[in-house]
N, C-alpha and C positions, 0 to 999 in steps of 0.2 A: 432548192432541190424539190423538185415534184415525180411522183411515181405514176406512170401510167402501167396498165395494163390491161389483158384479154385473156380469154377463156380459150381453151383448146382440148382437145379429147383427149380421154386418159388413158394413156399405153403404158407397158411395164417400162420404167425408167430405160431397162437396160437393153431395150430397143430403137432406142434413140442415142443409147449411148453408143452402140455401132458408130451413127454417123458422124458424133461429135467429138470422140475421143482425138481425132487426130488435131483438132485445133491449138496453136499452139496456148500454154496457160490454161486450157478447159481444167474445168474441177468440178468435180461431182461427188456430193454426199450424199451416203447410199445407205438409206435403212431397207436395206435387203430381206430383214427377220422383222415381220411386220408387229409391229406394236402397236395398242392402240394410241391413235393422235399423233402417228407416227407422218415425218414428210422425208422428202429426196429434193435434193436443190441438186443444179447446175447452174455453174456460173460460166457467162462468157461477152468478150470482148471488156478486157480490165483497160478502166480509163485512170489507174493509179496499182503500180506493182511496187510491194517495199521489202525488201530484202538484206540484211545484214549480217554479216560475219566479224565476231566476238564486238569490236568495237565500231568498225567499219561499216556505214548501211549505205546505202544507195533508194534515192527513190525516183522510178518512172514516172511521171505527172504530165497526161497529154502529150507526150511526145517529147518532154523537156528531162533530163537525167538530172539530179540534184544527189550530191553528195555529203554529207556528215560523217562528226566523228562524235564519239561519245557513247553514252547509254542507251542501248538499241529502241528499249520499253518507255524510257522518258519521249525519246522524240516519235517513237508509233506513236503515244498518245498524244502528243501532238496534233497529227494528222488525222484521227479519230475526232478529236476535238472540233478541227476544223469543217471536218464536214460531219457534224453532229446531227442526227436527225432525230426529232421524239418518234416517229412509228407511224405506219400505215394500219389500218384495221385487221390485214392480213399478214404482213412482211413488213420486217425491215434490212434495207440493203445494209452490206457491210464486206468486210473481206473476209474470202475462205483459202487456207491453206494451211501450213504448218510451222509450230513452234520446236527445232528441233530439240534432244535431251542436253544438249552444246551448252547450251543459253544458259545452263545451270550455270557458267563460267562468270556468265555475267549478272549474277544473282548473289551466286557466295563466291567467297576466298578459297580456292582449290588449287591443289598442284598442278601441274602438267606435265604428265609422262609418258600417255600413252601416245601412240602415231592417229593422227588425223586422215587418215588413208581415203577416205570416200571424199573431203573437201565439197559441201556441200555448204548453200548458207544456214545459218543460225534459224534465223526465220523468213519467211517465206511466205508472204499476202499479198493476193491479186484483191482490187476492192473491182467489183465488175459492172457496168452499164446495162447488162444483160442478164438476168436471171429464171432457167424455167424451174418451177415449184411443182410439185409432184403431193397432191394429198390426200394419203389413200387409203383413208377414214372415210374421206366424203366420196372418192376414187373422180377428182379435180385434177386438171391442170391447169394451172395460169402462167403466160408470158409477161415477168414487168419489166421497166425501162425505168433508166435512173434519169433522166435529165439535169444535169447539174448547173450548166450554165447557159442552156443554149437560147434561143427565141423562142417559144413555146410552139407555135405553128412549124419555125422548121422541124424542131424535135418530133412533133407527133406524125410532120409526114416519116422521118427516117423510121422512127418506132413502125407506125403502118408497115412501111417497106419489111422492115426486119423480121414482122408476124409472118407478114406473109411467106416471107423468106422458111420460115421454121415451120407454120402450118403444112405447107409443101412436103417436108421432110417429114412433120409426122404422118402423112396421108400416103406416104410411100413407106414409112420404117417398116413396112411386112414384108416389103420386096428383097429387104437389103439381105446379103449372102455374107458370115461370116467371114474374115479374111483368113486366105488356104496357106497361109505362111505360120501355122501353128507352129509349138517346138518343134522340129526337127530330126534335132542331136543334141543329148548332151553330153558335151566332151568331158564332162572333169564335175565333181562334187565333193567340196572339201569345206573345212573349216577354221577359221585366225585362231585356233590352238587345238592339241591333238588329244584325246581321252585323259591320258595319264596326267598333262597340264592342269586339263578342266579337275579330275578329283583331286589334286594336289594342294591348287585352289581353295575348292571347297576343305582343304584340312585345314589351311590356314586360318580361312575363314574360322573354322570352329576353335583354332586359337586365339583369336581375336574376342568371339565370343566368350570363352573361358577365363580371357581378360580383365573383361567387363567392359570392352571397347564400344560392342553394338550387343543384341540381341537377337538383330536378323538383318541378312545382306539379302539383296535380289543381288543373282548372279548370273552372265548370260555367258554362249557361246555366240557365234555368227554363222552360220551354212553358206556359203556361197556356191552356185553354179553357175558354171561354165557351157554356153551353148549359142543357140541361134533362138532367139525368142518373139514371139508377137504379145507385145503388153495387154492390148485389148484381150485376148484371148484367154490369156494368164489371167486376166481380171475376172471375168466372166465364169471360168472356170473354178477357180476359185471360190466366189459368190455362191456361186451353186452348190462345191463341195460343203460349201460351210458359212449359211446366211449367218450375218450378223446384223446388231441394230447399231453398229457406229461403222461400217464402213467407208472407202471413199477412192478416188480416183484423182491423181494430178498429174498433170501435163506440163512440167517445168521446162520443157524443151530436151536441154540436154539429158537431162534424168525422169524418172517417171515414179510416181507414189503407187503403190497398190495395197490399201489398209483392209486389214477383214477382222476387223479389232471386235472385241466384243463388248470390251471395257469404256465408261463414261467417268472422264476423270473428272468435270467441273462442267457444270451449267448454270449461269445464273439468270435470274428473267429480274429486272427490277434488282431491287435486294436482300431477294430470295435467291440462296444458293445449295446446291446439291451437288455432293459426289458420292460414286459409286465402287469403294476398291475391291478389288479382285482376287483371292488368294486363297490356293486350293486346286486342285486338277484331277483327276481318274478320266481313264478312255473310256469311251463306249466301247460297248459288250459288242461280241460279233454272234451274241447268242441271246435272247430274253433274258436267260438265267443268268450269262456273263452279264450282264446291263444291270440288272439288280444287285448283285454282288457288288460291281465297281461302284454304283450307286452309293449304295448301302455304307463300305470301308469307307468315303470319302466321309459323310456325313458324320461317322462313328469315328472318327478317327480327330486325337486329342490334338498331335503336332497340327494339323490346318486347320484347327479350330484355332490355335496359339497362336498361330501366324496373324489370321487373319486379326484375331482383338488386339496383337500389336501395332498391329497399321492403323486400326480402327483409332487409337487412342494418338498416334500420331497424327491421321487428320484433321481429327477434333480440337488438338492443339493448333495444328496450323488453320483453323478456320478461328479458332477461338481469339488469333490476333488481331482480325478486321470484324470479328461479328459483334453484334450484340449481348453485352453480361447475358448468361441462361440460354439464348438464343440458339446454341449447338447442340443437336439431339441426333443420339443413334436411332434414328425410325425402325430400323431393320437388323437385325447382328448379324445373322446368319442366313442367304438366301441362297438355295440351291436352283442353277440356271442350266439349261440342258443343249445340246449343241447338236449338231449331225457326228462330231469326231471325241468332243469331251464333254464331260461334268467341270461346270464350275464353282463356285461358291463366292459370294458377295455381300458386301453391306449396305446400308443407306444412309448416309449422314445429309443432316440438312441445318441451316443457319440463318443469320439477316441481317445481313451487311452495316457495318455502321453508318449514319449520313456521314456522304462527300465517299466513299469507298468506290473508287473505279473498276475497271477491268481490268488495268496496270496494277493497280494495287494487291488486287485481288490473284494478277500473277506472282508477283512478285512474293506474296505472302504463303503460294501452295507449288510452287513448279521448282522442279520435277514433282510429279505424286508420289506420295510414298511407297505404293504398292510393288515400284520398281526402283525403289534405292533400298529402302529398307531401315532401322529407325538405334539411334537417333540419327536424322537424316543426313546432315551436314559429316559425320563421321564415317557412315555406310558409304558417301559418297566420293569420301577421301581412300576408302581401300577400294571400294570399285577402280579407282583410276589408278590404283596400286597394281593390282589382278589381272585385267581385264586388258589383251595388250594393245588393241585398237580402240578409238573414240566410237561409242556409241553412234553419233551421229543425230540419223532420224529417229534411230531405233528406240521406244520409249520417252519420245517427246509425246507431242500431241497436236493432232490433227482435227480439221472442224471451222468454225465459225464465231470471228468476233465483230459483231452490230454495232453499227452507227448509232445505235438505242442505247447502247450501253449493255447491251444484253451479250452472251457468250454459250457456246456450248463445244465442248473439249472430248477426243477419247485421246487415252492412251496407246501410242502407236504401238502395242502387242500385237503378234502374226498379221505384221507389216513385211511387203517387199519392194524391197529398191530396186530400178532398171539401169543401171548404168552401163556405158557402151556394151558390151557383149555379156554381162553378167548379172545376175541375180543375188543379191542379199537377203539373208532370210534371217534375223536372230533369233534367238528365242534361251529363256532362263529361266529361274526361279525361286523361291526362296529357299533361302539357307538360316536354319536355326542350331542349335546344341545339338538336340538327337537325330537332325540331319545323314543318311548313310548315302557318302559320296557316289556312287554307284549306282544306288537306287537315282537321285537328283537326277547324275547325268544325263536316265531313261528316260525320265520324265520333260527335259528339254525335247528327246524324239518323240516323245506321244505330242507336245503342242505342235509338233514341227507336221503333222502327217495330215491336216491338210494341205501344205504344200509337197509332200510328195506327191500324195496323190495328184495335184493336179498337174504334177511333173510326169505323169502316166509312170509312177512305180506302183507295182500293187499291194505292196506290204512292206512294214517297217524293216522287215530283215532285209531285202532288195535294195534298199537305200542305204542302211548300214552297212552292207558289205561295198558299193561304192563310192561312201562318206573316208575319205585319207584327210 
């Protein structure tokens, strides 16, 4: 395997992604809320796509279908394996796409009750021949090429060719004209259970707590709309309403990804690893003085301070299985992170792998994150699938990037939407502890939920509530 590449002028990612979104397989990782050291990949033309459902995987390789059965994670790393690469000075290629929250199936022993309604795969990696890198620290682009097998002369004319091919388009992306097929109409905006469900839910939930069953469930609703849609548009719209530093964009053919996650659930470089959980919410103020207040209750306030150390000490556990004795340290407890639409609140845990700890390992040891099951894990995850009456799906997996390095970098699929045939999916939940008030929760589902109205053209949460059945 050899990396070539070229330099090309630095435009905002999402000028380019006009042009490329429509490719089938395109995936774009979009740190939209610029961070320092922060990048934006695209990846395109996958010369290996691997996809599996529960036990079921199928893998593209040059043109050739290959089919397994078995444990999804053991035979991915397989093919990791095989085309292992230590690193480029800049990049290492690898596959981007997504691990849905499903896979948890294939991790632990879980019931199965709810309906699998969206039928999507488990997971879901294009590894690509073609990557542009976006670095906008240094405000860089570079075009690289994977060449895997080829003669080295033919690959670097096709490379040549392919720059060319893409310089072109970036020397035009000023010209390009959004496409005029924006939403339309939206026929219908409803959700897989009705208010009285959801708080009914959340009661039992706090029986279970009472138990001594869990101490805190993440609990979600699903939004679905009904209408005429253009993905790209939705994307972009979105992004804007509401930059994040882990979003992304997938072009699975039949279905389409649109993540604006805020949350990083696992990144490892080498075997140094970090995650980031999330838990905690207030709107923003539509007034300075509203914005301080909301602020202010969030930080002051006991129950999301509770929430949050209980996840905290749940990750710590699950990192504490492949790390290093001592090696697991809370950097951060409590970090207050600001949004265009909410406050949120976050920790920083970080570790160091033991030797021989892979990126399989390293799944298998922390997914689902805890931030969206809720703890102790395996039990939150058995009345989730009690509660909840459709399969999560995408919703709360994690989306991103796993290197041929061995390297990884994961969010959690929070204020994620799915495109399928004529509809939109939007879930969105929260934690559920003891002092929990059903009611209040509910609301707090619509406050994550209103960057997607908004970019739905409703102007205010009441406008959406009154056409939410």
């Amino acid at each position: 395997m050899k990396i070539f590449s070229k330099k090309l002028p630095y435009i905002c990612p999402a000028s380019i992604f006009k042009i490329l979104n429509c490719e089938r397989y395109f995936c774009f990782l979009d740190s939209c809320k610029r961070i320092k050291g922060s990048y934006s990949v695209m990846g395109l033309k996958p010369f290996l796509i691997f996809t599996s459902k529960r036990k079921d995987i199928s893998v593209w390789e040059f043109g050739d279908v290959k089919r397994f059965s078995g444990d999804p994670l053991i035979i991915l790393d397989k093919f990791l394996k095989k085309y292992s690469y230590i690193s480029s000075p800049f990049f290492s290629p690898g596959g981007l796409g997504y691990f849905s929250y499903d896979l948890a199936w294939e991790i632990e022993r879980l019931p199965d009750i709810s309906k699998d309604d969206l039928n999507i795969p488990d997971i879901f990696l294009c590894f690509y021949e073609f990557f542009l890198i976006f670095d906008h620290g240094e405000k860089k682009t570079v075009l690289a090429g994977i060449n895997i097998n080829e003669n080295e002369s033919v690959y670097r004319k096709k490379f040549n060719s392919f720059y060319k091919y893409i310089k072109t388009l970036f020397e035009n992306a000023g010209k390009y004209k959004e496409r005029k097929d924006t939403p339309v109409e939206i026929k219908g905006i409803s959700s897989n259970m009705r208010v009285s469900r959801y708080i009914e839910s959340i009661k039992k939930i706090k029986e279970y707590i009472r138990n001594g069953d869990v101490y805190q469930i993440n609990f979600s609703q699903r939004i679905e709309a009904d209408g005429k849609f253009c993905p790209e548009n939705i994307y972009l719209k979105i992004r804007n309403v509401n930059p994040t530093s882990f979003s992304g964009y997938f072009n699975a053919g039949d279905f389409k990804i649109l993540s604006n996650s805020p949350e990083l659930f696992i990144k490892k470089t080498g075997r140094a690893v970090i995650t980031r959980p999330m838990k905690g919410t207030r709107p923003r103020g539509r007034t300075k003085t509203d914005d301080i207040i909301y602020k202010s209750e969030l930080l002051k306030s006991e129950k999301d301070k509770a929430e949050l150390v209980m996840i905290v000490d749940l990750e710590r556990n699950d990192l504490g299985k492949i790390c290093e004795f001592g090696s697991v340290k809370v950097k951060k407890l409590r970090i207050l992170e600001k949004y265009r639409t909410v406050y949120q609140t976050t920790s920083l845990i970080e570790g160091t792998l033991k030797e021989g700890v892979d990126t399989v390992d390293l799944l298998k040891a922390t997914f689902p994150g805890g931030s969206i099951t809720g703890a102790p894990k395996v039990r939150a995850m058995e009345i989730i699938e009690e509660l909840e009456p459709t399969k999560r799906s995408f919703y709360t997996g994690s989306f991103g990037y796993v290197g041929l390095n061995g390297c990884m970098e994961l969010n959690i699929m929070i204020r994620t939407i799915l495109l399928k045939g004529q509809k939109l999916y939007y879930p969105v939940g929260g934690g559920i502890v003891w002092d929990s008030i059903p009611e209040k929760e509910y609301e707090e589902t619509i406050t994550k939920a209103k960057a997607f109205f908004l970019t739905l053209g409703f102007e205010n949460e009441g406008e959406f509530k009154r056409m939410l059945v």
